[in-house]
mmCIF file as Biopython writes it, N, C-alpha, C and O atoms, coordinates in Angstrom:
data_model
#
loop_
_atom_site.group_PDB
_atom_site.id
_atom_site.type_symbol
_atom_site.label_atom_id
_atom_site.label_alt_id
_atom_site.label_comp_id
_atom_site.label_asym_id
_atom_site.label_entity_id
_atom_site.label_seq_id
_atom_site.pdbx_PDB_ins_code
_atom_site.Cartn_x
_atom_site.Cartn_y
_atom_site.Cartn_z
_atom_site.occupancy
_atom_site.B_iso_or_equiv
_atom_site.auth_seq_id
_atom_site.auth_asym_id
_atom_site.pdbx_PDB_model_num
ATOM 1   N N  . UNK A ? 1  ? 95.671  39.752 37.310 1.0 0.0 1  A 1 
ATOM 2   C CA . UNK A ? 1  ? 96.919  40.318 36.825 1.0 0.0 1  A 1 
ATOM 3   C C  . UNK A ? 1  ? 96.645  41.123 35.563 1.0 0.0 1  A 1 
ATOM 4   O O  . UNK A ? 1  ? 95.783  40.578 34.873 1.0 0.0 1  A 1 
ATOM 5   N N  . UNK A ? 2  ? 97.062  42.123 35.114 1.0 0.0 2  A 1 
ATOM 6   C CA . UNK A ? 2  ? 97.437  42.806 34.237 1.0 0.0 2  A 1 
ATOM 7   C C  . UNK A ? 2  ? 97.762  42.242 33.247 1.0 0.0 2  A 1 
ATOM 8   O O  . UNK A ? 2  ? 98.309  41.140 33.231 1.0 0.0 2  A 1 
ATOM 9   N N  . UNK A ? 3  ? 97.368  43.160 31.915 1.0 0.0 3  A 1 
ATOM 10  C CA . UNK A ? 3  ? 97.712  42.119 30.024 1.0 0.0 3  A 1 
ATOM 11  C C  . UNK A ? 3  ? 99.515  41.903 30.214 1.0 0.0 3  A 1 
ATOM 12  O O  . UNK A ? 3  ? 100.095 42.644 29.421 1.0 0.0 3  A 1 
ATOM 13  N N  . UNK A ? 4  ? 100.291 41.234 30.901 1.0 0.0 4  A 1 
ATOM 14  C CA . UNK A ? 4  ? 101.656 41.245 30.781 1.0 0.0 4  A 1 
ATOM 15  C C  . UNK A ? 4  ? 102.143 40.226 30.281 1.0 0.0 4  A 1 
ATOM 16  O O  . UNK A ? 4  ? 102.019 39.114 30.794 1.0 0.0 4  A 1 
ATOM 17  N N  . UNK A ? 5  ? 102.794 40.468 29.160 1.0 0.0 5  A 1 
ATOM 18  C CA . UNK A ? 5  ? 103.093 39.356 28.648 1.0 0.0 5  A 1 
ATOM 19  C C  . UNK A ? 5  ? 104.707 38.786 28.639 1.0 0.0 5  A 1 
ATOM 20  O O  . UNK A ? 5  ? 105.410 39.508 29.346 1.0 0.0 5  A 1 
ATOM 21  N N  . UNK A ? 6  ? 105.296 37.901 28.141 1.0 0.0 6  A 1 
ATOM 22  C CA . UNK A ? 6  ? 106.070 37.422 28.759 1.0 0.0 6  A 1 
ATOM 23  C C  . UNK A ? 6  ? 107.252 37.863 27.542 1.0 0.0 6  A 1 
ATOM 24  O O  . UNK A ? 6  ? 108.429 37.557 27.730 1.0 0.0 6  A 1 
ATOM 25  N N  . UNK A ? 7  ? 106.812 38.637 26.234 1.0 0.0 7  A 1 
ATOM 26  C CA . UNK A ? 7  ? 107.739 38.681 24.724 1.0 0.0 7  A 1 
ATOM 27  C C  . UNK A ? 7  ? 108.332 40.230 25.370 1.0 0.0 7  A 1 
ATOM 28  O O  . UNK A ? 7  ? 109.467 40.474 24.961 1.0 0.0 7  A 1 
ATOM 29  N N  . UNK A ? 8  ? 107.699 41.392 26.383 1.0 0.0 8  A 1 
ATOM 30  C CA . UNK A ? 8  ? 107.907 42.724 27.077 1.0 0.0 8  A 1 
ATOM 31  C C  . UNK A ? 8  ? 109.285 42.694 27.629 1.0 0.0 8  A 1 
ATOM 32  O O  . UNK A ? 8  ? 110.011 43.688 27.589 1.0 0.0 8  A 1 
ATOM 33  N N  . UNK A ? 9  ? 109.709 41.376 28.229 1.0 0.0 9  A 1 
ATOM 34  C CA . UNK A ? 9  ? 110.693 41.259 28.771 1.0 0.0 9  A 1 
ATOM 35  C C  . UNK A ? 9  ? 111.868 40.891 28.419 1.0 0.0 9  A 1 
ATOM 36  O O  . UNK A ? 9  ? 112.092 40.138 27.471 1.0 0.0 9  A 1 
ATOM 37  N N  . UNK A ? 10 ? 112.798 41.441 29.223 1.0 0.0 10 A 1 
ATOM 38  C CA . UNK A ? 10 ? 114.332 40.788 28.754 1.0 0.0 10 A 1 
ATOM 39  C C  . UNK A ? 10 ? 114.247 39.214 28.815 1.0 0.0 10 A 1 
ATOM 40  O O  . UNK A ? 10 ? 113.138 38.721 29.018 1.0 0.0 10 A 1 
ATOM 41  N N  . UNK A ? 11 ? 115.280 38.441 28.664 1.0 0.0 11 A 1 
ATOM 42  C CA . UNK A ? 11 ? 115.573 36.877 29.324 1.0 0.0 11 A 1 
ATOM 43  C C  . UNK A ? 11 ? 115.543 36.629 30.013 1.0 0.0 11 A 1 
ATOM 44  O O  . UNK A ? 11 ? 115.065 35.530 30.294 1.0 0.0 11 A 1 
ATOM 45  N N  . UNK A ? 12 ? 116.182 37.698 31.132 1.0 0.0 12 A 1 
ATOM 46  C CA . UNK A ? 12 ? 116.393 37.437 32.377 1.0 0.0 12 A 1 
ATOM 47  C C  . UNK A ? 12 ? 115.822 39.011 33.457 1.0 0.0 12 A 1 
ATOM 48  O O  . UNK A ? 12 ? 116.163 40.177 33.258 1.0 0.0 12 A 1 
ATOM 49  N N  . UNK A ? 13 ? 115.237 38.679 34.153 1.0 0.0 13 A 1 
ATOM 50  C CA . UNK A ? 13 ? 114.315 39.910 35.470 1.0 0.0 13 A 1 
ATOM 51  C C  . UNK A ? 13 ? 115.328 40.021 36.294 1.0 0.0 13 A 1 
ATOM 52  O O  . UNK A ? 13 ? 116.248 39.203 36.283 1.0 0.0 13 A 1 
ATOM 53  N N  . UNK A ? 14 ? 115.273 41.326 37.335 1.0 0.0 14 A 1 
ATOM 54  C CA . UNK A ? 14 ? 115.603 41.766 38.411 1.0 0.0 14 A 1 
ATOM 55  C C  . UNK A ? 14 ? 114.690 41.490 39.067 1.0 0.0 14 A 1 
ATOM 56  O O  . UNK A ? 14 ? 113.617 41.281 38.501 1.0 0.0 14 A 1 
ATOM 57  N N  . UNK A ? 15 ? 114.823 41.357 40.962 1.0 0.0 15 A 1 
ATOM 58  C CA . UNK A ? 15 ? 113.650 41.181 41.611 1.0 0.0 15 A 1 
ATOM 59  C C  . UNK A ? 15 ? 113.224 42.549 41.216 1.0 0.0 15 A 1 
ATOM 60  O O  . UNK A ? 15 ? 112.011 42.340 41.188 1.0 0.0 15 A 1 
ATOM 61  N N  . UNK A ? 16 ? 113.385 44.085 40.816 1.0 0.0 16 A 1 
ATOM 62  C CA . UNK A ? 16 ? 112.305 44.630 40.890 1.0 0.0 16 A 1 
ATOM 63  C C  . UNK A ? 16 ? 111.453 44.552 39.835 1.0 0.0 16 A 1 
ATOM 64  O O  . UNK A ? 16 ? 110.240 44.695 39.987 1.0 0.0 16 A 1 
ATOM 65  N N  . UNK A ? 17 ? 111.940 44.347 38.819 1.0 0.0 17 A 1 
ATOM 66  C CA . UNK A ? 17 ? 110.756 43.846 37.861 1.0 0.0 17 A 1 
ATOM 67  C C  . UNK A ? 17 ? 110.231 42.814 38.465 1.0 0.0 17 A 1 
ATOM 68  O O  . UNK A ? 17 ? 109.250 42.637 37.743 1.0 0.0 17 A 1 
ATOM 69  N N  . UNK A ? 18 ? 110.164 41.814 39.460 1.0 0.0 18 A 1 
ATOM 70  C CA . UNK A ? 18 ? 108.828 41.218 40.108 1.0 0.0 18 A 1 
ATOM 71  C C  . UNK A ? 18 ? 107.792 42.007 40.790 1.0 0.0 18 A 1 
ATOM 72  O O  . UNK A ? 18 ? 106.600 41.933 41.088 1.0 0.0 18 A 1 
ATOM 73  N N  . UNK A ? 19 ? 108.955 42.919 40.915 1.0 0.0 19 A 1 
ATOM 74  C CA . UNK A ? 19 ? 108.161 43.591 42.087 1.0 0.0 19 A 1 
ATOM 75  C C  . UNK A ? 19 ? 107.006 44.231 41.639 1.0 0.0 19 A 1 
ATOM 76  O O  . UNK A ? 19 ? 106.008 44.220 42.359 1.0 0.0 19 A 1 
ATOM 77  N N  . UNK A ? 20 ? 106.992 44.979 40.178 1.0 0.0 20 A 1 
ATOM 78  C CA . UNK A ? 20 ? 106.767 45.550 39.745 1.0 0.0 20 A 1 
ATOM 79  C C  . UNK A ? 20 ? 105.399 44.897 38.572 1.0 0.0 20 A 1 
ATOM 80  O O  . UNK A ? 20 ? 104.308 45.403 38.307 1.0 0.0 20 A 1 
ATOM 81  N N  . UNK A ? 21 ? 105.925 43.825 38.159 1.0 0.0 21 A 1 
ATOM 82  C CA . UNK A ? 21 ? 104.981 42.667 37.323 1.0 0.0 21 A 1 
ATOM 83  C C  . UNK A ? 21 ? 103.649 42.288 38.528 1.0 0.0 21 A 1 
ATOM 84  O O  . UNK A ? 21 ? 102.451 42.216 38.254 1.0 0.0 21 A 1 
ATOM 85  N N  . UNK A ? 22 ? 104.150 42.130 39.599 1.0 0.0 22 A 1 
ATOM 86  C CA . UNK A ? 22 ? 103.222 41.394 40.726 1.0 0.0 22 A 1 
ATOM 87  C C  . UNK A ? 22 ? 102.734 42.540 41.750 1.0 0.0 22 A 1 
ATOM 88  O O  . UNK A ? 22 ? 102.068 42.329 42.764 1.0 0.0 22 A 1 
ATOM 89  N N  . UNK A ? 23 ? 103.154 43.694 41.329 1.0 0.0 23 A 1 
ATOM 90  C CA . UNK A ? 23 ? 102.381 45.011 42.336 1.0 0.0 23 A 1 
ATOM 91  C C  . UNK A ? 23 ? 102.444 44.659 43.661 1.0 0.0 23 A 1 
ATOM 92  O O  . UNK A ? 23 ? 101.510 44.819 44.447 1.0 0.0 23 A 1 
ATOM 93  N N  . UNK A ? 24 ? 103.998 43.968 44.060 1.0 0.0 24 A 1 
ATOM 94  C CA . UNK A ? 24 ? 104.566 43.984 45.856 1.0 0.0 24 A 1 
ATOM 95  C C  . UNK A ? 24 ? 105.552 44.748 46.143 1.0 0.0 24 A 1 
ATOM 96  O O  . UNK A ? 24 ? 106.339 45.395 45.453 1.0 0.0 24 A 1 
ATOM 97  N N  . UNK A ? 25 ? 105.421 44.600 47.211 1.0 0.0 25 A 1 
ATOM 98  C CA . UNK A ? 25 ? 107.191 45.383 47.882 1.0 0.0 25 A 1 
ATOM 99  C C  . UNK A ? 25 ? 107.760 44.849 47.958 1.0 0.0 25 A 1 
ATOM 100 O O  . UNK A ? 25 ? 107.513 43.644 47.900 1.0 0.0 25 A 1 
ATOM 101 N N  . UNK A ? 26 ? 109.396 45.505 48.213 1.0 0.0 26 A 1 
ATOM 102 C CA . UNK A ? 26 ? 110.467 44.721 47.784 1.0 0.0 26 A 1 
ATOM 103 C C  . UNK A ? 26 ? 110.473 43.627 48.917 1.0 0.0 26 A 1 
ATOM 104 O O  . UNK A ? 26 ? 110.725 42.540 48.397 1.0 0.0 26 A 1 
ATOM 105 N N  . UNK A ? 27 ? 110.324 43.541 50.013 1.0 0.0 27 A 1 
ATOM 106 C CA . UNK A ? 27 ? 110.832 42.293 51.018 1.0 0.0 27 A 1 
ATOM 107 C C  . UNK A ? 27 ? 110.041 41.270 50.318 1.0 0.0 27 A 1 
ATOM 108 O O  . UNK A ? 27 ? 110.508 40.169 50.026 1.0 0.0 27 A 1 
ATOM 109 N N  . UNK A ? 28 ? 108.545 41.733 49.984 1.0 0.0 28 A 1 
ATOM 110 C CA . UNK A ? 28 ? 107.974 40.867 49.296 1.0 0.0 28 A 1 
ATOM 111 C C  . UNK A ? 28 ? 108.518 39.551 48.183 1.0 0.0 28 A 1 
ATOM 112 O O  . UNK A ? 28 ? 108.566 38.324 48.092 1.0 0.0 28 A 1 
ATOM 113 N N  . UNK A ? 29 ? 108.853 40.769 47.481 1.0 0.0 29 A 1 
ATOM 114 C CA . UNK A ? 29 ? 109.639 39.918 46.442 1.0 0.0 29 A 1 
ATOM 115 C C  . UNK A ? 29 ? 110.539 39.218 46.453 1.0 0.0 29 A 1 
ATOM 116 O O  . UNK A ? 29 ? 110.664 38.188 45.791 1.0 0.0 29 A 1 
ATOM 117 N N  . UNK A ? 30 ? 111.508 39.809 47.423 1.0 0.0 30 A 1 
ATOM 118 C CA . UNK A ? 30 ? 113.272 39.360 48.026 1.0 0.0 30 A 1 
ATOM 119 C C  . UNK A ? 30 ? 112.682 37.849 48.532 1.0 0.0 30 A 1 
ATOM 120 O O  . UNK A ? 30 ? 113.257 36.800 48.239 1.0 0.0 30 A 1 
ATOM 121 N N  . UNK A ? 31 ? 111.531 37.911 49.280 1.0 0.0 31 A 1 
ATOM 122 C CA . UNK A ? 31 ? 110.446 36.497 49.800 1.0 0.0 31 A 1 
ATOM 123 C C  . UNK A ? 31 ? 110.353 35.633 49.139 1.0 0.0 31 A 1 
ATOM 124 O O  . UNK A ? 31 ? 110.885 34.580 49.491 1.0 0.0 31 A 1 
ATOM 125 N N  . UNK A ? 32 ? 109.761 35.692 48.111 1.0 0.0 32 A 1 
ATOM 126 C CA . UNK A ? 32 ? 109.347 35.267 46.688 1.0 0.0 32 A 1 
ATOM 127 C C  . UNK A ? 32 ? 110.430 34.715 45.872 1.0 0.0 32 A 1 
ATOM 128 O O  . UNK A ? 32 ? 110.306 33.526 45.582 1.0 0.0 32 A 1 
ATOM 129 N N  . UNK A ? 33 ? 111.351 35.263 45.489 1.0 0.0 33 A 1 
ATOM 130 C CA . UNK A ? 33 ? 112.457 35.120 45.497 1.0 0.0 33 A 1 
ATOM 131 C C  . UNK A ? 33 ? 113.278 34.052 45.844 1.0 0.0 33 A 1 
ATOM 132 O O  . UNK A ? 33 ? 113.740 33.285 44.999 1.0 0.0 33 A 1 
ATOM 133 N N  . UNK A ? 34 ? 113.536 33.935 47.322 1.0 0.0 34 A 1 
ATOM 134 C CA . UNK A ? 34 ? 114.034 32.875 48.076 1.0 0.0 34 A 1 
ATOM 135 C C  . UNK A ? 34 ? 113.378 31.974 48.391 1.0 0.0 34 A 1 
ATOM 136 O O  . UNK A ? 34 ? 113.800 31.367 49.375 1.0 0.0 34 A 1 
ATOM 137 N N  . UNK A ? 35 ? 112.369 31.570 47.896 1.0 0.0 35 A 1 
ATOM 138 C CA . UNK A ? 35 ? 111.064 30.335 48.241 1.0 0.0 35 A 1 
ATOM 139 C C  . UNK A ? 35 ? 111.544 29.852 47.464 1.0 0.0 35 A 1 
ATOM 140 O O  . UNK A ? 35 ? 110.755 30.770 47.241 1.0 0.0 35 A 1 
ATOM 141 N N  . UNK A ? 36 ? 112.452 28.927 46.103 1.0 0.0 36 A 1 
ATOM 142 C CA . UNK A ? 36 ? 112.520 28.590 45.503 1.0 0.0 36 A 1 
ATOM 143 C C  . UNK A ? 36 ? 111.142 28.256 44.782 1.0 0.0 36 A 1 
ATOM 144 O O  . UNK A ? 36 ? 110.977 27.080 44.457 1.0 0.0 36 A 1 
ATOM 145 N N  . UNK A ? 37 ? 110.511 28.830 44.606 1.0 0.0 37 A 1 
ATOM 146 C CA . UNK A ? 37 ? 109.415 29.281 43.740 1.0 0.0 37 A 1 
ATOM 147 C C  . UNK A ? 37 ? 109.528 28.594 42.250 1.0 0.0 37 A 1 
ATOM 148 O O  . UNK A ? 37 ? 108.927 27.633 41.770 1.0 0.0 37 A 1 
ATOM 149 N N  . UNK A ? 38 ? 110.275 29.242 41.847 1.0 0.0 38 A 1 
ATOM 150 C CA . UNK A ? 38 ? 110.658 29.521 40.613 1.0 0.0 38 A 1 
ATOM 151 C C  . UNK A ? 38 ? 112.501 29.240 40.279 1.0 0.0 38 A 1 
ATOM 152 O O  . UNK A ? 38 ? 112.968 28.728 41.296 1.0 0.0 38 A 1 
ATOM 153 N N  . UNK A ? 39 ? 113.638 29.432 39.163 1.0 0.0 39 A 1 
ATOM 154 C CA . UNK A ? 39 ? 114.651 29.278 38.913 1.0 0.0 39 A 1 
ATOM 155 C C  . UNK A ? 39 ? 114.997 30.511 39.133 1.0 0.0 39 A 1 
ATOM 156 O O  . UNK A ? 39 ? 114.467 31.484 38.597 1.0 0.0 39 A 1 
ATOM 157 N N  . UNK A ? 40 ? 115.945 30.542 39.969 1.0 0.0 40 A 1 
ATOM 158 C CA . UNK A ? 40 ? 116.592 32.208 40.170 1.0 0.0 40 A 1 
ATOM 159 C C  . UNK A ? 40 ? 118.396 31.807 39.387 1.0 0.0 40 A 1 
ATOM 160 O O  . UNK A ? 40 ? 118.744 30.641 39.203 1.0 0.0 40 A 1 
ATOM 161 N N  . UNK A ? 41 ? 118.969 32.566 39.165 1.0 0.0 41 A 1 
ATOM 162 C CA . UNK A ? 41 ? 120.611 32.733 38.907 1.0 0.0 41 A 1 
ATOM 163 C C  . UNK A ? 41 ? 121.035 33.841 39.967 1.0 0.0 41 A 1 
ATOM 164 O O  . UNK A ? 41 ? 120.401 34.882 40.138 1.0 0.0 41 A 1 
ATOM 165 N N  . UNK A ? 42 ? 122.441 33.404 40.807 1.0 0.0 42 A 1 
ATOM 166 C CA . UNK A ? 42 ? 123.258 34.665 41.379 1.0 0.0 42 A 1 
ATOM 167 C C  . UNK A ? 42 ? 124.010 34.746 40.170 1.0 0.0 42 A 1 
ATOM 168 O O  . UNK A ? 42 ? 124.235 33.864 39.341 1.0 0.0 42 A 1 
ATOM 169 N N  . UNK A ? 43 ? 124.458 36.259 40.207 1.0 0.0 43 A 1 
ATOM 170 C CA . UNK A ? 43 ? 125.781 36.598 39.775 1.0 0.0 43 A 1 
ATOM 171 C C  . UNK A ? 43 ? 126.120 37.622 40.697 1.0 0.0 43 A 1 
ATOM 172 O O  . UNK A ? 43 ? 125.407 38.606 40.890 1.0 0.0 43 A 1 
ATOM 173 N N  . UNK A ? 44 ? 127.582 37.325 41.472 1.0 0.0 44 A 1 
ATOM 174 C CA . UNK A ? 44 ? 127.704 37.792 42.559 1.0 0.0 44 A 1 
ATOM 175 C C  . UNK A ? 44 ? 126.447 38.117 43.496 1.0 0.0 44 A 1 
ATOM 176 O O  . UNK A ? 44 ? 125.471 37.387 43.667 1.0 0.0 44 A 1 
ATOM 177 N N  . UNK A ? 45 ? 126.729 39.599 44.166 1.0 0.0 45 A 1 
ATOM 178 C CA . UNK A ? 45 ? 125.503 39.458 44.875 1.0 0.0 45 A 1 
ATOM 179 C C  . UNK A ? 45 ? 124.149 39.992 44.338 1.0 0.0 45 A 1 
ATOM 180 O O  . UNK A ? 45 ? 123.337 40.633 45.004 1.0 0.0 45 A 1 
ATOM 181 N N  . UNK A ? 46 ? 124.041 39.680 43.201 1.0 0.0 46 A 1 
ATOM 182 C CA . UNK A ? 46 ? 123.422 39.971 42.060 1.0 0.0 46 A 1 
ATOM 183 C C  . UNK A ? 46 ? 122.086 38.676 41.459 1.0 0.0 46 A 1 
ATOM 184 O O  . UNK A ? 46 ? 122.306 37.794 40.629 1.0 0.0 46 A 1 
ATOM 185 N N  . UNK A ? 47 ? 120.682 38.947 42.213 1.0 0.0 47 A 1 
ATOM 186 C CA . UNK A ? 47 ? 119.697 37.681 41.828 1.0 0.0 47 A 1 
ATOM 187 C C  . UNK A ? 47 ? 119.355 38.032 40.244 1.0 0.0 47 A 1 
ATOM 188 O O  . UNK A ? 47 ? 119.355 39.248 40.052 1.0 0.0 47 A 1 
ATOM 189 N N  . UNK A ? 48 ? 119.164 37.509 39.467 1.0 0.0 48 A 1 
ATOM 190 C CA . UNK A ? 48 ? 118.384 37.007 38.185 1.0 0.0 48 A 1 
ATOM 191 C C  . UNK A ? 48 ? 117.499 35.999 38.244 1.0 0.0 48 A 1 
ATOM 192 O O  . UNK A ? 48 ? 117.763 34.878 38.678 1.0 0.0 48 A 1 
ATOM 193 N N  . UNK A ? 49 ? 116.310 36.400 37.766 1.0 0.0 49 A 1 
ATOM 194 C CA . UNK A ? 49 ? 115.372 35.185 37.405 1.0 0.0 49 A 1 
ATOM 195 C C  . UNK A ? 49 ? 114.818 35.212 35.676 1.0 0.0 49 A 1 
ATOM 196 O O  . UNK A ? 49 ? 114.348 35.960 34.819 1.0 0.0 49 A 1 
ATOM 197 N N  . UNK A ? 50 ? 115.225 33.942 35.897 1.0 0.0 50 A 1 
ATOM 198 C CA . UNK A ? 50 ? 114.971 33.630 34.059 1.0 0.0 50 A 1 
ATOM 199 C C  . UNK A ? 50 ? 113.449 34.128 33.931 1.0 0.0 50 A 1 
ATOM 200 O O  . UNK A ? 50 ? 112.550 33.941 34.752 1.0 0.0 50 A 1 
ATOM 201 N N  . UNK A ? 51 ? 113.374 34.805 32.706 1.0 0.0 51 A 1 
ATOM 202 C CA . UNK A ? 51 ? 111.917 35.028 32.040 1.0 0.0 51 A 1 
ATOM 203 C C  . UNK A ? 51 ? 110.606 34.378 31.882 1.0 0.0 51 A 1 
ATOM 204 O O  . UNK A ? 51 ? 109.435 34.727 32.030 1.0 0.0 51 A 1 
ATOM 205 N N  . UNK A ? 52 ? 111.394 33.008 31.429 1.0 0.0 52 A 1 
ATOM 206 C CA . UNK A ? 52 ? 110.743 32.296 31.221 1.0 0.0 52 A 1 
ATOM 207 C C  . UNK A ? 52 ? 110.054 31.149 32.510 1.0 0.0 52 A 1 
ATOM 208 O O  . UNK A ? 52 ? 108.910 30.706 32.414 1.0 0.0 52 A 1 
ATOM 209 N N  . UNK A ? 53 ? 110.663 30.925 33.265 1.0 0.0 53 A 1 
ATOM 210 C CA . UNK A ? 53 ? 111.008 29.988 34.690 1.0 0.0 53 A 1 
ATOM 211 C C  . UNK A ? 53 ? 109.818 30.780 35.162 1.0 0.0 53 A 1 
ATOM 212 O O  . UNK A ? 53 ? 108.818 30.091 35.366 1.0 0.0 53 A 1 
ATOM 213 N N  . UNK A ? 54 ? 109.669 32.417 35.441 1.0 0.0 54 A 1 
ATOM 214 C CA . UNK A ? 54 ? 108.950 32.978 35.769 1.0 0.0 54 A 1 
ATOM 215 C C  . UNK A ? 54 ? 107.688 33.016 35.792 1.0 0.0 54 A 1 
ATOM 216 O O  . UNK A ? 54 ? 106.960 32.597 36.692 1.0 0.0 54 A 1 
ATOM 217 N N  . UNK A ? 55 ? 107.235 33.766 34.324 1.0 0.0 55 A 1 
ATOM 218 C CA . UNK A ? 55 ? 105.784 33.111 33.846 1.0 0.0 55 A 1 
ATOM 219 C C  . UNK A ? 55 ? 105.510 32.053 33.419 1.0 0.0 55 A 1 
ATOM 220 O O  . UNK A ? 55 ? 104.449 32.020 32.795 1.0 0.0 55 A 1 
ATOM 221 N N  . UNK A ? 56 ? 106.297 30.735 33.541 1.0 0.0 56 A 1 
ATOM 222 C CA . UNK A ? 56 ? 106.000 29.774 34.133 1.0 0.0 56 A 1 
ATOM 223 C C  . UNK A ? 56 ? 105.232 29.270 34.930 1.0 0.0 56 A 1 
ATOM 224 O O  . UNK A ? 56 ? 104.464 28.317 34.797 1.0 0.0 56 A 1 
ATOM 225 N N  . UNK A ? 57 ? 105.543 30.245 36.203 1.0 0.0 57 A 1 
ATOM 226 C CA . UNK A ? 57 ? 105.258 29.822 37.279 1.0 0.0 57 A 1 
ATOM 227 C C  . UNK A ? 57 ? 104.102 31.033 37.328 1.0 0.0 57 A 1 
ATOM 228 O O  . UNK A ? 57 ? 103.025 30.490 37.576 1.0 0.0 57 A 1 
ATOM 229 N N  . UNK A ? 58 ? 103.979 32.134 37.215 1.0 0.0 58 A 1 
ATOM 230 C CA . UNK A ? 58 ? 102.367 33.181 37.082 1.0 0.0 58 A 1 
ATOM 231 C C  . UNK A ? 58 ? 101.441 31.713 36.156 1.0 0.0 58 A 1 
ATOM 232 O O  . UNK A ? 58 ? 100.684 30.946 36.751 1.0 0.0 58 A 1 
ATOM 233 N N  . UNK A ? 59 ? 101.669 31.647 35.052 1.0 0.0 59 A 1 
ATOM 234 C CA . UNK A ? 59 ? 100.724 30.984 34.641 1.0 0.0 59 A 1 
ATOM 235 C C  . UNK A ? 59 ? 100.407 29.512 35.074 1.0 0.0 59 A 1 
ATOM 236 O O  . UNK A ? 59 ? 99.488  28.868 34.568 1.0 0.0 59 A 1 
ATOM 237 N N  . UNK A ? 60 ? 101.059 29.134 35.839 1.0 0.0 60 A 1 
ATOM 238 C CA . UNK A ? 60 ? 101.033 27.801 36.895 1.0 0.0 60 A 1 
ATOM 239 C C  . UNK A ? 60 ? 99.929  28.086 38.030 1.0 0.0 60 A 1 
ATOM 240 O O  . UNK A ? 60 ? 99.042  27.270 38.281 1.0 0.0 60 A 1 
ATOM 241 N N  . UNK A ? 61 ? 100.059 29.266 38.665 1.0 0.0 61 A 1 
ATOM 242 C CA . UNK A ? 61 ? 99.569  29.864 39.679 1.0 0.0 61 A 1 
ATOM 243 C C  . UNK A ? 61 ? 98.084  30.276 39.123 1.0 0.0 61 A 1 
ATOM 244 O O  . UNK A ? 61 ? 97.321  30.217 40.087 1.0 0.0 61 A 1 
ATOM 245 N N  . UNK A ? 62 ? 97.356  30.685 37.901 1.0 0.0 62 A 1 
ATOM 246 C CA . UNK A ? 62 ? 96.328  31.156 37.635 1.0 0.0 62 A 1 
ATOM 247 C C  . UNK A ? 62 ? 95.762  30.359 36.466 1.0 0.0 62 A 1 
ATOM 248 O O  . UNK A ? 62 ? 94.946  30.830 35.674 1.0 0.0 62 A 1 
ATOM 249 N N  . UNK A ? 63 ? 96.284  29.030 36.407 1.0 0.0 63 A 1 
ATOM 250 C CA . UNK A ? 63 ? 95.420  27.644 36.491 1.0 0.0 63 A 1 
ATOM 251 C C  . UNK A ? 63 ? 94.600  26.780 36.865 1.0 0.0 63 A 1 
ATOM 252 O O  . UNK A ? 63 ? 94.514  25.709 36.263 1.0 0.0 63 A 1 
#
């Protein structure tokens, strides 16, 4: 992965900023996403994933 650090970001991501952090496509991510992976928020039909919940889980993964 790339120097990305986790202070670059808002609080809260769009899936395309996953998309975009993790160099996939969007179904990819929409995937990723719905695996409960990680903590997502709806607002309406609107996904959020906390910042933090996130690289959480990158730095879980490259442990």
């Amino acid at each position: 992965m790339n120097n990305t650090h986790q202070t670059n970001y808002p609080q809260v991501l769009k899936v395309e900023d996953i998309q975009k952090i993790l160099k996939i496509g969007r179904r990819q991510a929409y995937e990723l996403v719905h695996s409960n992976t990680f903590r997502t928020i709806r607002i309406g039909k609107s996904i959020r994933i906390p910042t933090k919940s996130f690289f959480d889980w990158i730095n879980e993964q490259s442990a």
